[in-house]
C-alpha positions as CSV (number, residue, x, y, z in Angstrom):
1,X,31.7,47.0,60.2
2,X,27.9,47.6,61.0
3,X,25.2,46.9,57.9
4,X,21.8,47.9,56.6
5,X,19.8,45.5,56.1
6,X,16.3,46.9,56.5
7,X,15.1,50.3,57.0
8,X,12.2,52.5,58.3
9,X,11.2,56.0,58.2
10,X,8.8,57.4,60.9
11,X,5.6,58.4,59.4
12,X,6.1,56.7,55.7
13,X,4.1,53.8,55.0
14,X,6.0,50.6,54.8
15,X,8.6,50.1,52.0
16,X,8.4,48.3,49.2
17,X,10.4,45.7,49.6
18,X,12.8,44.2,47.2
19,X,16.0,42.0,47.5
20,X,18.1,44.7,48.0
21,X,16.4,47.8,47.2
22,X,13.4,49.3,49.5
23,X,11.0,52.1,47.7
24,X,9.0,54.3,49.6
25,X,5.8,56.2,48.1
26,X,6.2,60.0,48.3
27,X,3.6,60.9,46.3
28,X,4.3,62.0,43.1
29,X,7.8,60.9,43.9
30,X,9.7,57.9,45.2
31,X,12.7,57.2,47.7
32,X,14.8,54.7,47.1
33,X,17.1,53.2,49.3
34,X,19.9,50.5,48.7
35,X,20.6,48.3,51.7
36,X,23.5,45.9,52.4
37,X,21.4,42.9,51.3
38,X,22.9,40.4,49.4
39,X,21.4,37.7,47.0
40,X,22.5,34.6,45.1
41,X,20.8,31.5,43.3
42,X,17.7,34.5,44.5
43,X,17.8,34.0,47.9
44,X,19.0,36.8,50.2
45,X,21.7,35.8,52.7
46,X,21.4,36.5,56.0
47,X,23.7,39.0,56.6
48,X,25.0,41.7,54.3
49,X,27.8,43.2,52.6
50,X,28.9,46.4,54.9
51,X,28.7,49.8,52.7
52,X,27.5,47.8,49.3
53,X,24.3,49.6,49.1
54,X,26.1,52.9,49.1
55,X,28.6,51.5,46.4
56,X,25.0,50.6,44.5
57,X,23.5,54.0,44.8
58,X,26.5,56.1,44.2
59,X,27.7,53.8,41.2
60,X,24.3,54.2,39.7
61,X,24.3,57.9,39.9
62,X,27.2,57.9,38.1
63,X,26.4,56.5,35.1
64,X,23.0,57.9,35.2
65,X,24.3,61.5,35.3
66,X,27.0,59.9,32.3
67,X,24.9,59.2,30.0
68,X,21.7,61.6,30.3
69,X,22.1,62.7,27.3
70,X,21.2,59.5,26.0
71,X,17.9,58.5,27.4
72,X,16.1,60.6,30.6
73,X,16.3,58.4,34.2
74,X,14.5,58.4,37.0
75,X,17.2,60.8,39.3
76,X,15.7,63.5,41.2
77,X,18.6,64.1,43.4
78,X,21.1,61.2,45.2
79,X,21.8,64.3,47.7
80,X,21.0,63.8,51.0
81,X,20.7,67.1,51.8
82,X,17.7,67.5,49.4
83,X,16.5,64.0,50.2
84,X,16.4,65.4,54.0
85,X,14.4,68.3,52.8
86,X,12.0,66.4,50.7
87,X,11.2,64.0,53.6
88,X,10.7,67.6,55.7
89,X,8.5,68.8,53.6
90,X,6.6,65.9,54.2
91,X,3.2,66.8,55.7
92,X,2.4,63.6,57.2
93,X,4.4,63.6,59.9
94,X,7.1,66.8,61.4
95,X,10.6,66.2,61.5
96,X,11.0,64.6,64.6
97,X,14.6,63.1,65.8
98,X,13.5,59.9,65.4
99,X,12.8,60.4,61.7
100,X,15.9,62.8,61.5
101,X,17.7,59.6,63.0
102,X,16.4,57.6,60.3
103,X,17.3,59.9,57.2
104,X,20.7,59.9,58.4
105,X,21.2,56.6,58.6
106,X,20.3,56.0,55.3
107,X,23.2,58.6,54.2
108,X,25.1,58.2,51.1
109,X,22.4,55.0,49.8
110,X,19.4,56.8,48.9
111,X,18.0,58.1,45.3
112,X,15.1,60.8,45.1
113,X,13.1,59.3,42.4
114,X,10.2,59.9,39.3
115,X,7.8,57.3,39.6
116,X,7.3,55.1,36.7
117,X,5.5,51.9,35.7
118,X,8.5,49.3,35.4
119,X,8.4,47.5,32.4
120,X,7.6,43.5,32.1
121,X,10.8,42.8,30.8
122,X,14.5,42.9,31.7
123,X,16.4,44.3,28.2
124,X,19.9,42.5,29.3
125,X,22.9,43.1,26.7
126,X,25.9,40.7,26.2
127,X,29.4,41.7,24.5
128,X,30.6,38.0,25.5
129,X,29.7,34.6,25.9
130,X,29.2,34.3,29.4
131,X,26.5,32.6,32.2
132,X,23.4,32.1,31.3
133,X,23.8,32.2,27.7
134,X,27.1,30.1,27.5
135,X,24.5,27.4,29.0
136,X,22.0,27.8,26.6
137,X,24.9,28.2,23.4
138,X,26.5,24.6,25.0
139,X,22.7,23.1,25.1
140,X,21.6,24.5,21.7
141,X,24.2,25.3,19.5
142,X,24.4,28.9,17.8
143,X,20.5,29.0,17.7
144,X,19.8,30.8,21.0
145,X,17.3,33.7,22.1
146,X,16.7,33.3,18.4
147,X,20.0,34.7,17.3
148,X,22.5,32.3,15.5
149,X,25.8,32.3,17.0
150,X,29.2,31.3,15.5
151,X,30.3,27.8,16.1
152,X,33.4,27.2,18.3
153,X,32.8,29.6,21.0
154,X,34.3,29.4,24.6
155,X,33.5,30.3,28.3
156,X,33.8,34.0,28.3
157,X,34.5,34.8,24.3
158,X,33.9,37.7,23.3
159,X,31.1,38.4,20.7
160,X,31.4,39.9,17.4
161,X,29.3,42.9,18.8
162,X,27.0,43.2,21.7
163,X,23.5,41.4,21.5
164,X,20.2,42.4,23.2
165,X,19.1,39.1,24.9
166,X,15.6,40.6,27.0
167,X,14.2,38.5,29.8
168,X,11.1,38.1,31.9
169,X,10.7,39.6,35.2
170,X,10.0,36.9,37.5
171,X,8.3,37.8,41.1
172,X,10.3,34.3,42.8
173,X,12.7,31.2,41.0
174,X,14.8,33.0,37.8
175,X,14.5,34.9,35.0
176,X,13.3,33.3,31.6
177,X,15.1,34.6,28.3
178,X,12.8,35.6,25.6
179,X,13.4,35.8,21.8
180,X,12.9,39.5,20.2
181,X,9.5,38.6,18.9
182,X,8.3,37.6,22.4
183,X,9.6,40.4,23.5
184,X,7.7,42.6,21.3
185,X,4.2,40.7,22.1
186,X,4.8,41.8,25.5
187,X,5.7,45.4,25.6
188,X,4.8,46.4,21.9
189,X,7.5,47.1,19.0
190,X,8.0,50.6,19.7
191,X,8.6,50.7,23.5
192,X,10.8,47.1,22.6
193,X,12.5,48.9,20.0
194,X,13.5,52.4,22.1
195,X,14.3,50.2,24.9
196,X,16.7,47.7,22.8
197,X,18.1,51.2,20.9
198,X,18.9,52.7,23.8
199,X,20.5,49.2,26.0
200,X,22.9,48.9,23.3
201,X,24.2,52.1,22.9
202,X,24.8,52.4,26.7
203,X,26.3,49.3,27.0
204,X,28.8,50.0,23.7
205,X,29.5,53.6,24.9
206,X,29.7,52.4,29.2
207,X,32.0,49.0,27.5
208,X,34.5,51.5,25.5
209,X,34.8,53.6,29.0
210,X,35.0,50.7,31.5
211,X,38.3,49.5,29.0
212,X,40.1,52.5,29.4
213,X,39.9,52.1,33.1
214,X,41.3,48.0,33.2
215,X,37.6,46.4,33.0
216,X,35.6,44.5,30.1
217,X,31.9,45.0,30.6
218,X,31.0,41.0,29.6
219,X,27.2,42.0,30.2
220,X,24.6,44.3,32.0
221,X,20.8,44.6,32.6
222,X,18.5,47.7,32.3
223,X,15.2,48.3,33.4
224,X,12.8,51.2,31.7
225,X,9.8,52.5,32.8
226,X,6.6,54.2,31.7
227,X,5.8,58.0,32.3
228,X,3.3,60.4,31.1
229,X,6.2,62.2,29.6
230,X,7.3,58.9,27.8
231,X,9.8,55.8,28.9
232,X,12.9,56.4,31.2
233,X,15.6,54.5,32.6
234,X,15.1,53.1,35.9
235,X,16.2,51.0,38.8
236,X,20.1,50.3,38.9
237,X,23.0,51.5,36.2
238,X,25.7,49.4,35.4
239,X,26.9,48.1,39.1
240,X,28.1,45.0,40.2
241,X,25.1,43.7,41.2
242,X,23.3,44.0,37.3
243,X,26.6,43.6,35.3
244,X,29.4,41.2,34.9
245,X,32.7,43.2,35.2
246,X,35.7,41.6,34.3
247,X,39.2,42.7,34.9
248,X,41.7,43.3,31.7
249,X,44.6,41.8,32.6
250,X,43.5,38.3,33.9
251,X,40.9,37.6,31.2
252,X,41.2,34.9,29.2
253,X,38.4,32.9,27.2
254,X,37.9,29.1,28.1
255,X,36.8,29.4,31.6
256,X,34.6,31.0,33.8
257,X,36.6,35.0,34.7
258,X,37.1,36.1,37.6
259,X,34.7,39.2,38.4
260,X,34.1,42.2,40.1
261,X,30.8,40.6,41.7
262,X,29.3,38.2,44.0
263,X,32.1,35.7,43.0
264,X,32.9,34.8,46.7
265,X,29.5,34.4,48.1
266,X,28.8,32.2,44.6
267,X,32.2,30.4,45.2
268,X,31.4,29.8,49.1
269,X,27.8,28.5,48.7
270,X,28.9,26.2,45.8
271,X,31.3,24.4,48.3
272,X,28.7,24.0,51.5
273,X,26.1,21.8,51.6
274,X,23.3,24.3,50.6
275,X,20.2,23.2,49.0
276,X,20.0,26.8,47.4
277,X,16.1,28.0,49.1
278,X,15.4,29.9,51.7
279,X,16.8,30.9,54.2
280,X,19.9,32.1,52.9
281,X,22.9,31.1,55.2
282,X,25.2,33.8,57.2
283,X,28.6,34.5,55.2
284,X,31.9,34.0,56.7
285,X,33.9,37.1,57.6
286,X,36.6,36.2,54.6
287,X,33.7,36.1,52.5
288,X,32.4,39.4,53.2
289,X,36.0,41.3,53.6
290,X,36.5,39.6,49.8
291,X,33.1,40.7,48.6
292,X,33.1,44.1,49.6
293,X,36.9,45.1,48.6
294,X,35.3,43.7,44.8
295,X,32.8,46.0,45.0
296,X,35.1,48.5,46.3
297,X,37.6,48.4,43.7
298,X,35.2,48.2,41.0
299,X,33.4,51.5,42.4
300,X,36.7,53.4,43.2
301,X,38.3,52.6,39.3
302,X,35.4,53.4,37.2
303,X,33.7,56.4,39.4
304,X,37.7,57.4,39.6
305,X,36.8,59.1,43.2
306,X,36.0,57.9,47.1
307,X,32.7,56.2,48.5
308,X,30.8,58.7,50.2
309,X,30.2,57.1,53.3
């Protein structure tokens, strides 16, 4: 099955170019496109994942359009109809068939956007003890991101109630988790404070409809931005790329769960002799075939409809 893994429109300047996700600048408006790309350990592999950039976009329209009502996002239009007129309307360059070649191929992955300025911090809520800060519980007891935790918890126990556990944003290596307070020197107490109201209401209201369709939401990770007409939700909504997904009827606490993610690039790398920096090795086809039918499934029981392809 063929991939995107990079992309070019005639007569745009150069994306901006992220590990999976390529911006262009339209002016008062961006386009963003979701390739194939795959990360782990933050490196990008060297092939990709065939249709899990569409499963990206679409997913994230979904729960964008869900939960509007909430907090405003950055969706203009997902359709690529519009997005085809948009880039016509474009008066740096006609509509020539090499750039109509180019909008179609990016069919089905692309989001008409508001700009924003992305804010320094990732606002990532937990409803169960899981990765990262199952690591840091094991290291430092209850006392972590400067919550106190219950004693006795296991791999992948669920938490009294979710927990707003913000990070850095690092350009290269990983994330660094940051205590409220930190959080708040950063981005200022009433942007933190809109931001971690807003994270944990999606989360509880996007957990409670992810269980009526067979999956526990163990975490997720939101990004807001800054706009003249305030902050809005930005980048990525709740897919299997920013969120743990776990399905119902094979969890069970005392172990890492099995996921709806990148558990079979993960599992793969772990057992080759990889020294985890760049370049990222080619995947296996098994590997692949298992990744995307995750994605897939994930996509096809909480959107409750088809991939547009």
């Amino acid at each position: 099955m063929p991939t995107t893994l990079t992309t070019s429109i005639p007569g745009l300047a150069p994306p901006k170019i992220g590990k999976v996700r390529e911006v262009y600048d339209l002016g008062d408006q961006i386009l963003i496109v979701a390739t194939d790309r795959i990360s782990a350990f933050d490196v990008v592999m060297a092939n990709g994942i065939p249709d899990k950039g569409r499963i990206l976009n679409q997913m994230s329209a979904f729960w964008f359009e869900k939960f509007r009502d909430i907090c405003p996002n950055h969706v203009i239009s997902i359709d690529d109809e519009e997005i085809s007129k948009a880039l016509a309307a474009d008066n740096r360059q006609p509509l020539t068939a090499n750039r109509k070649q180019a909008t179609a191929d990016l069919a089905g992955r692309s989001t008409l956007a508001k700009k924003a300025k992305p804010l320094p911090i990732e606002c990532v809520v937990r409803g169960y003890l899981a990765g990262s800060l199952f690591k840091e519980y094991k290291s430092f007891g209850g006392g972590v991101h400067g919550l106190s935790l219950s004693p006795g918890l296991l791999d992948g126990s669920q938490l009294p109630e979710p927990i707003f556990t913000p990070a850095t944003k690092a350009e290269e290596g990983h994330d660094e988790n940051l205590s409220w307070n930190q959080a708040v020197s950063i981005v200022g107490k009433e942007i933190a404070e809109t931001a971690r109201n807003w994270s944990l209401e999606i989360y509880t209201l996007a957990s409670e409809f992810a269980a009526s369709k067979g999956i526990l939401l163990a975490d997720t990770k939101f990004e807001f931005g800054e706009t003249d007409e305030g902050l809005i939700w930005i980048d990525e909504a709740l897919t299997p790329d920013s969120s743990r997904f776990w399905p119902v009827e094979t969890y069970q606490p005392g172990a890492p769960q099995p996921s709806y993610d990148k558990q079979f690039v993960r599992d793969y790398l772990e057992s080759m002799n990889w020294n985890k920096q760049p370049p990222g090795p080619t995947l296996p086809d098994k590997v692949v075939i298992g990744t995307r039918a995750k994605y897939l499934e994930a996509f096809e029981r909480l959107v409750g409809k088809p991939l547009v392809l």
